[in-house]
C-alpha positions as CSV (number, residue, x, y, z in Angstrom):
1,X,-17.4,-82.5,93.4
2,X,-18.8,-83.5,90.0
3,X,-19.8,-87.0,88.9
4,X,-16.8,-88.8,86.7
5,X,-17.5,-91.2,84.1
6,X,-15.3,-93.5,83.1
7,X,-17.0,-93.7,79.5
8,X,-16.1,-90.1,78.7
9,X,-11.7,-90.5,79.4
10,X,-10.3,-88.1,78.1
11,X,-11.9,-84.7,79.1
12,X,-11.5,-83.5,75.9
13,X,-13.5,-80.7,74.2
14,X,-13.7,-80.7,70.6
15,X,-13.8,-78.1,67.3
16,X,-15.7,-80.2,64.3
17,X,-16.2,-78.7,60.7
18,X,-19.3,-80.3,59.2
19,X,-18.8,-80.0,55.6
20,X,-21.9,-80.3,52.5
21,X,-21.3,-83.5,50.3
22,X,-20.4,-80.9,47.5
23,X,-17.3,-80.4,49.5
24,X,-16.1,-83.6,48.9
25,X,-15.0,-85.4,45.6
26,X,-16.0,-88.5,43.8
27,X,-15.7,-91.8,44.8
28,X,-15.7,-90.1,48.7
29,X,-19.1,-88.2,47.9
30,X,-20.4,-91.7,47.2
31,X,-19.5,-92.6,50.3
32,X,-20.8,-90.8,52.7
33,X,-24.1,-90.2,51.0
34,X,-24.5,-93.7,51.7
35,X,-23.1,-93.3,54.9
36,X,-25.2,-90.6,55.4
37,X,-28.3,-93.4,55.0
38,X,-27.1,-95.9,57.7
39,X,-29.2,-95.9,60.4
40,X,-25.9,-98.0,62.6
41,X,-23.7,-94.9,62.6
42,X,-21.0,-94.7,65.2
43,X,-22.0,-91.7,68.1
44,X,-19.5,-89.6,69.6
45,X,-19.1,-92.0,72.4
46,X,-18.5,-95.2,70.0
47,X,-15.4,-92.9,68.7
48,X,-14.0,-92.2,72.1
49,X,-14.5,-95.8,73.0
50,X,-12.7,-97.1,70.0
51,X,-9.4,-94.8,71.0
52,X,-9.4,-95.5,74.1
53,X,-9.6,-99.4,73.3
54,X,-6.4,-99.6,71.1
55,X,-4.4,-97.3,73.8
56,X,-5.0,-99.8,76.9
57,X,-4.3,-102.4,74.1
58,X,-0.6,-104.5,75.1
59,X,1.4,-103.4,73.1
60,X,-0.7,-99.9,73.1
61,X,-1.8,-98.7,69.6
62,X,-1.0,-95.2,69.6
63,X,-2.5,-94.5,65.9
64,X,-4.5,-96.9,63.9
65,X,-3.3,-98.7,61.2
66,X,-5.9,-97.8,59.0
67,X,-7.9,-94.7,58.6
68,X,-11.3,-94.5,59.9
69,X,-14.2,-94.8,57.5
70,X,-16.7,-93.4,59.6
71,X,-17.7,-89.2,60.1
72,X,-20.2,-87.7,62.4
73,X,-23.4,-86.5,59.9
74,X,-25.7,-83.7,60.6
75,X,-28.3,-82.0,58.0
76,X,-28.4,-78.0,57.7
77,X,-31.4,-76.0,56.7
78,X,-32.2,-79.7,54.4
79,X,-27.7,-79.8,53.0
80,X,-26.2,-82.8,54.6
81,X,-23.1,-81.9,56.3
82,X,-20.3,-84.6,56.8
83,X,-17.2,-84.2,59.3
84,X,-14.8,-87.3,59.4
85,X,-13.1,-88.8,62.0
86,X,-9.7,-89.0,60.7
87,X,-8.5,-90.6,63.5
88,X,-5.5,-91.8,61.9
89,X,-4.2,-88.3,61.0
90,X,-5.5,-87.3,64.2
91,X,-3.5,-89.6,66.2
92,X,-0.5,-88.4,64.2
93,X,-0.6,-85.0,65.5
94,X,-1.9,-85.8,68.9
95,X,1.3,-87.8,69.2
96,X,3.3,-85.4,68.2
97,X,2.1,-82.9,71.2
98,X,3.0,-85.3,73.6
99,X,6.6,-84.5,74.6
100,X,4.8,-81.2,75.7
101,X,2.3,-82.7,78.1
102,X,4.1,-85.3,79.7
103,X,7.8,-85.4,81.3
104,X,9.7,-88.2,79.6
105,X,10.0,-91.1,82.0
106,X,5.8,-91.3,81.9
107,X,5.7,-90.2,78.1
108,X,8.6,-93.9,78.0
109,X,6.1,-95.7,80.4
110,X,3.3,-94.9,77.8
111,X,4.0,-95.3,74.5
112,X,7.6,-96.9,74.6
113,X,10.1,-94.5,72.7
114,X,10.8,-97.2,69.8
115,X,7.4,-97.0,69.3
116,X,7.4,-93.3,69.1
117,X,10.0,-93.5,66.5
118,X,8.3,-95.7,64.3
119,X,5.0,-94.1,64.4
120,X,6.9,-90.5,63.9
121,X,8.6,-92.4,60.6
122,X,5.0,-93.7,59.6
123,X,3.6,-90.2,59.9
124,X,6.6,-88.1,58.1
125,X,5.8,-90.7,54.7
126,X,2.6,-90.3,54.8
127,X,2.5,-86.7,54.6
128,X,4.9,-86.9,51.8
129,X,2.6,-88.3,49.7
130,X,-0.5,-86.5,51.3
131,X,0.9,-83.0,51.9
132,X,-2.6,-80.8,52.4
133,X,-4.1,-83.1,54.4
134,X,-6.0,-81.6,57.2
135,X,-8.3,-82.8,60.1
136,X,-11.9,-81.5,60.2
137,X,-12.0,-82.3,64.4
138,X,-9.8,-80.3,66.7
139,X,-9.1,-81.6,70.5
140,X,-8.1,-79.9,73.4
141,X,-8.3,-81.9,77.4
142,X,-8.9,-80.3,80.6
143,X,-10.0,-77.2,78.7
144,X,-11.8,-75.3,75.9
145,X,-9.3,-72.7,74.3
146,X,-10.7,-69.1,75.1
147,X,-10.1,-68.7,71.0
148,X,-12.8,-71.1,70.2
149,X,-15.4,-69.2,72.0
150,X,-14.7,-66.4,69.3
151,X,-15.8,-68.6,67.1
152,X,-19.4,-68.5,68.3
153,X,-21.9,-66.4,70.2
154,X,-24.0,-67.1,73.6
155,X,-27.6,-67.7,71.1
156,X,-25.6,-70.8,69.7
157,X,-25.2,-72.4,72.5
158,X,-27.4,-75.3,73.0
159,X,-27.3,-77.3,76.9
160,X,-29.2,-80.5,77.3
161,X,-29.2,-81.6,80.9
162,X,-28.9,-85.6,81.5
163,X,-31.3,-87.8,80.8
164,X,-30.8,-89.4,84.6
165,X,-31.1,-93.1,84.9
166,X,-32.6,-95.2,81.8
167,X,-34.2,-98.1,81.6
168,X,-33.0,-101.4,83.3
169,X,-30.7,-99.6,85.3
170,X,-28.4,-98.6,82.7
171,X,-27.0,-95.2,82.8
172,X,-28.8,-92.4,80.7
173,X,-27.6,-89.9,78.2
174,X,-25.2,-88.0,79.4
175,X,-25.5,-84.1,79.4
176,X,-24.3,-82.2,75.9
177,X,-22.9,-78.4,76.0
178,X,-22.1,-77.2,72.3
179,X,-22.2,-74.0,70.1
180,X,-22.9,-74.5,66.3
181,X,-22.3,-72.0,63.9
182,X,-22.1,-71.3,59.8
183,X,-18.5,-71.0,58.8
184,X,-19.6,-67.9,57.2
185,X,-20.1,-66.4,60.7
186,X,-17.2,-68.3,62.2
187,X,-14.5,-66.8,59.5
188,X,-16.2,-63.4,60.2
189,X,-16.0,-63.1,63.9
190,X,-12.1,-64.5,63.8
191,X,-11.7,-61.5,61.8
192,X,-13.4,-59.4,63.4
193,X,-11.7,-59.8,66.6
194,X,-8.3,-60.4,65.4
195,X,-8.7,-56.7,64.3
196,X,-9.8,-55.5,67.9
197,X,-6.9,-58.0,69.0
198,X,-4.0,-56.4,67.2
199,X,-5.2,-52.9,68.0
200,X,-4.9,-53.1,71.9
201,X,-2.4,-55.4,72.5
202,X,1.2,-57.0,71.4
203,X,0.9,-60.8,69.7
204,X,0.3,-63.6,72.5
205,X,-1.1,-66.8,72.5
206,X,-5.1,-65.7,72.2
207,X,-3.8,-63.9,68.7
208,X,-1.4,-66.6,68.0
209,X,-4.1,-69.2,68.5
210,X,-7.2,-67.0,66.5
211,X,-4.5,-66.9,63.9
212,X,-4.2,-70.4,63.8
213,X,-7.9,-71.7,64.0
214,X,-9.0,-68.8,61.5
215,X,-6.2,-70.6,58.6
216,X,-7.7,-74.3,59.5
217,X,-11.2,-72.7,58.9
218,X,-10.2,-71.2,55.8
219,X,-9.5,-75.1,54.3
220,X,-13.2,-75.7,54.3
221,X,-16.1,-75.2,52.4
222,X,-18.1,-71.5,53.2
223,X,-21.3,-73.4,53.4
224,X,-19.5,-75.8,56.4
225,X,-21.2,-75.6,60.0
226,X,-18.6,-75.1,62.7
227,X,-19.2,-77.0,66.2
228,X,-17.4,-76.3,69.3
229,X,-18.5,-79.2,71.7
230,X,-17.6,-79.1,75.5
231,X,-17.2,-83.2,75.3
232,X,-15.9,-85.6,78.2
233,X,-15.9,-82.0,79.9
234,X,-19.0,-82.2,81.3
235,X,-18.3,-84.6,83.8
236,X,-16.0,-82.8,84.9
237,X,-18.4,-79.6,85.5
238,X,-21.4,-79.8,87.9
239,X,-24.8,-78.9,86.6
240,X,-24.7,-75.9,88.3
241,X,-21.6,-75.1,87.1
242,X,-22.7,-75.9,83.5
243,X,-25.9,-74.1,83.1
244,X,-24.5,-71.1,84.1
245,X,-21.4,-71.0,82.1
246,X,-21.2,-68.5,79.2
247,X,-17.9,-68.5,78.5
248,X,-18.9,-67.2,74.5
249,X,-21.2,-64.6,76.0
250,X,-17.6,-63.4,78.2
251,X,-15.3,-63.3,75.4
252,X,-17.7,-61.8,73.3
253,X,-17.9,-59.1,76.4
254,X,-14.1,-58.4,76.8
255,X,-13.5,-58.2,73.0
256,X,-16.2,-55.5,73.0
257,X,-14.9,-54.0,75.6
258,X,-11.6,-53.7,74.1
259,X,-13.0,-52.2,71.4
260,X,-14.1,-49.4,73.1
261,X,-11.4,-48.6,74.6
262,X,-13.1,-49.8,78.0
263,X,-10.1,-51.9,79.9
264,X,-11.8,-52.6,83.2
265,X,-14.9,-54.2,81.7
266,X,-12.3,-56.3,79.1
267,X,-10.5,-57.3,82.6
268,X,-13.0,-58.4,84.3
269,X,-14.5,-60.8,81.2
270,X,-11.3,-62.2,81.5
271,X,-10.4,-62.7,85.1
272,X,-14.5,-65.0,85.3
273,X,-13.0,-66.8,81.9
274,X,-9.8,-67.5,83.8
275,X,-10.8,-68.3,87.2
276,X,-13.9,-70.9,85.4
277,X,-11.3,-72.6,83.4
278,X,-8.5,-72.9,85.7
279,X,-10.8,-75.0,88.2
280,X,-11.1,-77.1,85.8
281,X,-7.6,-77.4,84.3
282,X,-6.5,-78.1,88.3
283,X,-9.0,-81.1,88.1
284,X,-6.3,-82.6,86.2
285,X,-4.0,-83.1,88.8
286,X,-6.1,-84.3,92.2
287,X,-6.3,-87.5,93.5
């Protein structure tokens, strides 16, 4: 059984858009180039703590009350790429998914359902005054949606092992699974397979959701990088089980496979994507 760190609740995966400063207009472009220059920004694990600190909060803080100044900030082939948090907006939708994840009586124990209501009113004026706002980070727990592998291809993917123990006794770096790719490449393998998609089968969720992520990625700029990082989820994976996952390399397989008419070899990409992902989803429920 795998190794579970506290630190990284929720077992979340994540889809990030990176977008160049020239995506971004004035005063925000000012911002983040000087962002950009801190050498005190937040890491993914400072986000995750921050959520976590205003949910076991009494009463529990379901969104923030302000939004987040703070992104995560990469540089590509010498462009500086920017992808907010938004954790406000973020929190917004998260909420609204939760009547499908948990029954009522624990969604009430939660987040009590007055406060439900008045962070649902909060939300619904927002968006009247901010009607194309988007998120550039995309979550998913206890899983990585088969459609985000599409997204990418097996030579993007990048698996740094832990660090083991550091100094002093304090924990080490914990290990990082993630894909990056240009949005240029991204928008043309959604395509691509949507195509190979529609052709050999009737619309179900893995269209349905290709459909989906391929609009959100059309919001961006076409010089944006696109990362699809595994997360919290790697404490939920051995290493073994890590290093030798290639779910991209899978899909990639079956939608080729489709494409050539070949259904056994699509099957069979499927049924190792579906029994991987399942043992983890079941991780969910045990003791």
């Amino acid at each position: 059984m795998p190794k579970v760190s506290s630190v990284t609740v929720p077992y979340a995966s994540y889809l990030r858009v990176y977008e160049p400063l020239a995506a971004f207009p004035e005063p925000e472009r000012g911002h983040w180039s000087r962002y950009a220059r801190r050498a005190d920004r937040p890491s993914y694990q400072d986000e995750l703590r921050r959520s976590l600190a205003d949910l076991v909060s009494t009463p529990p803080v379901p969104v923030p009350v302000h939004e987040s100044s703070d992104a995560f900030v990469v540089e590509v082939d010498g462009v500086l790429c920017v992808c907010p948090w938004r954790t406000r907006l973020r929190g917004w939708q998260a909420l609204g998914d939760l009547a499908e994840q948990f029954p009522t009586p624990v969604l009430d124990a939660v987040l009590p359902p007055v406060l439900r209501r008045q962070t649902t009113a909060d939300y619904e004026r927002w968006l009247a005054r901010n009607p194309d706002a988007r998120p550039w980070i995309r979550t998913a727990t206890w899983q990585v949606p088969l459609h985000w592998f599409v997204l990418v291809s097996d030579e993007e993917r990048s698996y740094e092992r832990s660090a083991g123990e550091a100094a002093e006794g304090q924990p080490g770096s914990p290990p990082v699974l993630r894909y990056r790719t240009p949005m240029v490449q991204a928008r043309r393998r959604v395509a691509r397979a949507l195509r190979t998609l529609r052709d050999a089968m009737d619309d179900g969720p893995l269209i349905e959701g290709l459909v989906d992520v391929g609009r959100w990625l059309e919001e961006f700029h076409p010089r944006s990088l696109v990362e699809l990082d595994y997360g919290g989820l790697v404490h939920a994976l051995s290493a073994e089980d890590l290093d030798e996952d290639h779910s991209a390399a899978d899909v990639a397989e079956g939608i080729e496979a489709l494409r050539d008419g070949d259904g056994e070899v699509a099957g069979e990409a499927y049924a190792r994507l579906v029994e991987r992902w399942r043992a983890v989803r079941d991780l969910q429920f045990a003791n």
